[in-house]
N, C-alpha and C positions, 0 to 999 in steps of 0.2 A: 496194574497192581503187581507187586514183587513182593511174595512172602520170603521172609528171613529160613536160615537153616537149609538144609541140602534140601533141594527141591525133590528128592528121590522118598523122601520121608512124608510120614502122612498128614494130612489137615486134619485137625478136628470143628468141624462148621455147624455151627449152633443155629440153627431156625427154630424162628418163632412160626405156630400152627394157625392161627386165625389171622387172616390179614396178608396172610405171609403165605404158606403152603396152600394153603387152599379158604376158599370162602365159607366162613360160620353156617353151618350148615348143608353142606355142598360136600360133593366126592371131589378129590384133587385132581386137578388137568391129565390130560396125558402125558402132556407136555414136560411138569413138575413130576409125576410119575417115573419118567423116562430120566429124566435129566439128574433125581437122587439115584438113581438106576446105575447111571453112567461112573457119577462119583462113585460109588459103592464100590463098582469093577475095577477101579482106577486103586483101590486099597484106603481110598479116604475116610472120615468117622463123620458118621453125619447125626445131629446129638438132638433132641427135640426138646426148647426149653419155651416156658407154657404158662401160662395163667389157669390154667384147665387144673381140673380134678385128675389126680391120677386115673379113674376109670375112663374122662374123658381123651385123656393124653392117651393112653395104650389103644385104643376105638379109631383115633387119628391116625397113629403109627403103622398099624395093620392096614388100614387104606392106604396109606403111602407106601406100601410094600418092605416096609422096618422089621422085622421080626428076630433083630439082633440089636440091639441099643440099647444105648443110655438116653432114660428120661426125666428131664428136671421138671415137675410142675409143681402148678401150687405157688407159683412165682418164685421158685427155689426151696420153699419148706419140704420138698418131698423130693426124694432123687430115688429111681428104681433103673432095676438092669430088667429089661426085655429079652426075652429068648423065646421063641414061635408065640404061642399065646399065653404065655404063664411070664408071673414077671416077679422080682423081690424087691424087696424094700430096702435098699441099702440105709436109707437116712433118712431122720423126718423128725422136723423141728415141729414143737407147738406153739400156739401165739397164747398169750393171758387173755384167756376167754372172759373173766371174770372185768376187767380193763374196760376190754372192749363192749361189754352188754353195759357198763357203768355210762360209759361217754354216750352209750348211741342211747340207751333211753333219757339223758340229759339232753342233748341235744335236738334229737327228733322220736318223741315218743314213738310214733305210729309207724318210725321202718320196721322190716323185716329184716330176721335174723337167719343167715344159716351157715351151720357147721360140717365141716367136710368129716364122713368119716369114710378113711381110705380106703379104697378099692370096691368101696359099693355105693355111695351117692353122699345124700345130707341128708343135716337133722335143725327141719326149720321149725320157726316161731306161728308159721303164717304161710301157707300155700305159694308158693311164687309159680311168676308165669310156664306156662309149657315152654321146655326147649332152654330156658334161660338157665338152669343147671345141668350136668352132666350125670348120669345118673338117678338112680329112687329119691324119692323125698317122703321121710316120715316126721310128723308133726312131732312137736314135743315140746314141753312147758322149759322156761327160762331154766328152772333150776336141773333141768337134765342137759343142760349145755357146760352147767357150770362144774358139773361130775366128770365130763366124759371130756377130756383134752383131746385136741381138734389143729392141726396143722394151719388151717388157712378161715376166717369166716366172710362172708360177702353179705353186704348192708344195703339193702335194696328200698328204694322208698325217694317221693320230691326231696328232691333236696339235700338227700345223701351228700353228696359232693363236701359241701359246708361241713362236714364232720372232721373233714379230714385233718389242720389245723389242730384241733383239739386229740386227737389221735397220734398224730406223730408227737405233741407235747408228751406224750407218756411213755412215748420210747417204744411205739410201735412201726411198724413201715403200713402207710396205707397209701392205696394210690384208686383215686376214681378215674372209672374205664368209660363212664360217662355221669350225666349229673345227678342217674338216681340211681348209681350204683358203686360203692368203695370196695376194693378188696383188702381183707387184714392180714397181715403176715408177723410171725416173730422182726423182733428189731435186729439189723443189720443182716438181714436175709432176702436175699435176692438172686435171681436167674443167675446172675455173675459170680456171687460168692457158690454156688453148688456147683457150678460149670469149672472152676479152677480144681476142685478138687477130682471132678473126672477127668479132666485135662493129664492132671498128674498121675491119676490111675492109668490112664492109659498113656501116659510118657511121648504125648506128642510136645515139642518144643514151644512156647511163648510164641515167637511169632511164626509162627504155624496155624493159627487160630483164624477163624472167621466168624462174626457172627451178622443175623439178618432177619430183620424187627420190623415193625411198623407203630408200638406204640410204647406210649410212655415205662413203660413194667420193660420195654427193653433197653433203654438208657445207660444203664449199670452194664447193661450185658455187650454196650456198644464201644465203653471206656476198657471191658477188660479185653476184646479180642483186638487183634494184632491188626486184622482190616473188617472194617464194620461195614454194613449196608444198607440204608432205611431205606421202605418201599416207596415209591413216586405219589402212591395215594396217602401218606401219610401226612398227621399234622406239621404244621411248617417248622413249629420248635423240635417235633423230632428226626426230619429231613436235615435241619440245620445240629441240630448234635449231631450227625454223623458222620464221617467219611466220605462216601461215597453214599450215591444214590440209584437205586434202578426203577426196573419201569414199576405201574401197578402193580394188582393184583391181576387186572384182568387182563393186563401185556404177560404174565407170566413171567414178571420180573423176578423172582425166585430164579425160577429155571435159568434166565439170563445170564445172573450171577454161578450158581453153580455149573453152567456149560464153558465160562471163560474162566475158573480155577483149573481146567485142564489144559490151558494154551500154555 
């Protein structure tokens, strides 16, 4: 791999957290530990873009040893600057909550509803499982979703998947992370559109970029960096959109890639 631009100038390398950094649920390797470590020293930017709730994304960041960064979650609806444990909100899109509870009780009455509110958890329809959001969850009636504007919401229930179709008709971005679960986001917002703009913030050059994914929500985020890399455990269409390929998760293919951006 040969990045463009004076090689003396910084990468900016966008990983994705689950999948990718470490396993759903899991502390991250030493190994991954060590090897963002390395970058860091080396003067590289290493950026964390996420499907996660902002409270989940910053809880990730401080196990990986981040405590200076830029965080895209929320699949890009939300971008915040991290500094030790306190973090701001530089930008935060909202999705038409009102859209999305229209389509999902059309199409499958009985999913679950929840609404991100930032930097403290959700505000669902219906209790979801332990562990499967980031964050508190407080109950609350339909019509209190439809007051309180909400960056990203997550559609849990059989069959969710099937939603999706009738949801991007309406000019939203949704993408199922499995088949009884969709995430919503504003239209035309994604990991790749908020990452371009920290790019620019911090003035690393176009092809200077790296980014490194394992699922479909990183796609966009594959087309806009300079050298991309899907993880080895990854579905076949999203190994095949990419560039390059590394090992798993449980080869510590993360680390592989970030150890050979210093050769």
């Amino acid at each position: 791999m040969t990045t463009t631009g004076p090689r003396t100038s910084p990468l900016m390398i966008a990983c994705d957290i689950d999948g990718t950094l470490l396993r759903t649920g899991h502390l991250p390797t030493t190994a991954v530990q060590a090897a963002i470590y390395t970058v860091l020293g080396a003067g590289h930017h290493v950026v964390l873009a996420t499907g996660r709730s902002v409270k989940g994304a910053v809880t990730a960041a401080l196990q990986l040893g981040l405590d200076d960064t830029w965080i895209v979650a929320s699949n890009g609806a939300v971008t915040v600057h991290l500094r030790g444990e306190h973090y701001q909100v530089v930008e935060e899109h909202t999705v038409d909550t009102l859209t999305v509870v229209d389509v999902a009780l059309k199409e499958a009455a009985a999913v679950r509803v929840a609404g991100e509110i930032v930097g403290t958890g959700w505000r669902v329809s219906a209790p979801f499982p332990d562990h499967e959001l980031n964050g508190a969850q407080r109950q609350a009636p339909i019509g209190e979703f439809l007051v309180n504007p909400t960056p990203r919401i997550a559609l849990h229930g059989p069959g969710a998947h099937q939603m999706v179709p009738a949801l991007v008709a309406r000019d939203l971005t949704a993408i199922a992370t499995r088949l009884d679960w969709v995430d919503v986001t504003p239209p035309r917002i994604s990991k790749a559109s908020a990452l371009e703009k920290v790019r620019k913030g911090l003035g690393v050059e176009p092809g200077r970029t790296v980014a490194i994914g394992d699922g479909e929500n990183d796609l966009e985020m594959f087309r806009w960096a300079s050298h991309d890399f899907a993880m080895g455990h990854a579905a076949p269409f999203v190994v095949e959109a990419a560039t390059y390929s590394t090992g798993s998760i449980d080869d510590d293919g993360a680390a592989t890639v970030l150890r050979s951006l210093l050769n």
